[in-house]
C-alpha positions in Angstrom: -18.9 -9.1 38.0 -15.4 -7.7 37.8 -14.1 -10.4 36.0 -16.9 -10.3 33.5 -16.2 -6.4 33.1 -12.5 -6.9 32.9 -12.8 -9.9 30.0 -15.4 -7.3 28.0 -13.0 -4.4 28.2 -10.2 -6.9 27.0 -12.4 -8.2 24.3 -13.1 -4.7 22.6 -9.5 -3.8 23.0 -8.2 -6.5 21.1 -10.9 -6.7 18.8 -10.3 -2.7 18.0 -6.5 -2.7 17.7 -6.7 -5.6 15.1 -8.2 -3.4 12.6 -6.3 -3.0 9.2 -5.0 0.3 8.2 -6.1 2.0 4.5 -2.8 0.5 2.9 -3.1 -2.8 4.3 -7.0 -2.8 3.3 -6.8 -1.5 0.1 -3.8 -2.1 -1.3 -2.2 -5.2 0.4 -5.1 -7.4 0.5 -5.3 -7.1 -4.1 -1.4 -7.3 -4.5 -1.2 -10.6 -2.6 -3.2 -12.2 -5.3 0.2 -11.8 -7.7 3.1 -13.2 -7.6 5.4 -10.2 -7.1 5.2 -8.9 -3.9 4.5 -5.2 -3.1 8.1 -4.4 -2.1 9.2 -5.1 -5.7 7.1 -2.0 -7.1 8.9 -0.1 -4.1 11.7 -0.9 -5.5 10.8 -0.2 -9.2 9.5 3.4 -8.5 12.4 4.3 -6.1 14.7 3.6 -9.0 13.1 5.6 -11.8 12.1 8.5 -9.4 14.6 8.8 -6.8 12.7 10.9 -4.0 9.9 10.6 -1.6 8.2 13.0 -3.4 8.5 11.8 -6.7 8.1 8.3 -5.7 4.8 9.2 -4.3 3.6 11.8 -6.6 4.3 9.7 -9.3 2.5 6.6 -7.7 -0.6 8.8 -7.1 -1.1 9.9 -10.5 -0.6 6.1 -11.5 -3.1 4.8 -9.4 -5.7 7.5 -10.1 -5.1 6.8 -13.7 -3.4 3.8 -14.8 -2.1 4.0 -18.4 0.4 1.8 -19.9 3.0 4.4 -20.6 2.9 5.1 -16.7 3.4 1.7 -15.5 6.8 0.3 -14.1 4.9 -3.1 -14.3 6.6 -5.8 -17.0 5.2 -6.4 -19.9 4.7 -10.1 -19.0 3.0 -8.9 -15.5 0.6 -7.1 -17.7 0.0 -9.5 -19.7 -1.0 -12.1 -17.3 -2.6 -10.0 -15.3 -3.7 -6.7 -16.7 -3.6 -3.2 -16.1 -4.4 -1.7 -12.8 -7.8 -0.3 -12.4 -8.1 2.8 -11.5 -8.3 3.4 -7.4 -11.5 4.3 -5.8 -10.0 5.8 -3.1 -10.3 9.4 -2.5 -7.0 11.9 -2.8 -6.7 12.0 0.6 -7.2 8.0 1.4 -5.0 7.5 -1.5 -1.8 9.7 0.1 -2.4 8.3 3.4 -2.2 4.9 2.0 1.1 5.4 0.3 2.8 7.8 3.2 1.9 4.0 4.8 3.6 2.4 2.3 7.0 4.4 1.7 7.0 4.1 5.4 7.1 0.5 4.8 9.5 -0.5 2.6 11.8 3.0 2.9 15.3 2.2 4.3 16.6 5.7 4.8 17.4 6.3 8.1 16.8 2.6 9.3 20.4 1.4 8.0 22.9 1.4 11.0 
């Protein structure tokens, strides 16, 4: 009986702490269809915008309405693939999902 309470408790840990986060969900999951991985757009948006801040702030607005003259995408990229749709997540999923993903790919502070 132990045993078999011990090997259910395991079995809902591990199948609880496996659960994808918003960004990994939402946003991961569509960008690993192309060919340019996420951390490229990081990249992209950290050099036109400079801050946390701006870097998300402008991201958010992209996402909630993607327009061409917004996009860092290539023309090429765009082509091939097409414009972003807009997101369906709510304001507050949306930020949460990309405080996740600056905390990702952000080196401040990490360099040694």
């Amino acid at each position: 009986m132990a045993r078999l309470v011990i090997f259910l408790c395991l079995t809902f840990s591990f199948a609880f702490s496996n659960q994808k986060n918003i960004y990994e969900k939402n946003c991961v999951a569509c960008h690993n269809r192309i060919p340019v991985s996420i951390d490229k757009y990081f990249y992209r948006y950290l050099l036109e915008y400079s801050s946390e801040k701006d870097v998300k702030e402008a991201m958010f607005l992209f996402l909630k309405n993607p327009t061409l003259e917004k996009s860092l995408m290539s023309e090429s990229l765009i082509k091939r693939f097409g414009l972003k749709k807009k997101t369906k997540l709510s304001n507050e999923a949306l930020r949460e999902a990309l405080d996740i993903y600056w905390n990702e790919y952000n080196l401040f502070g990490k360099l040694k």
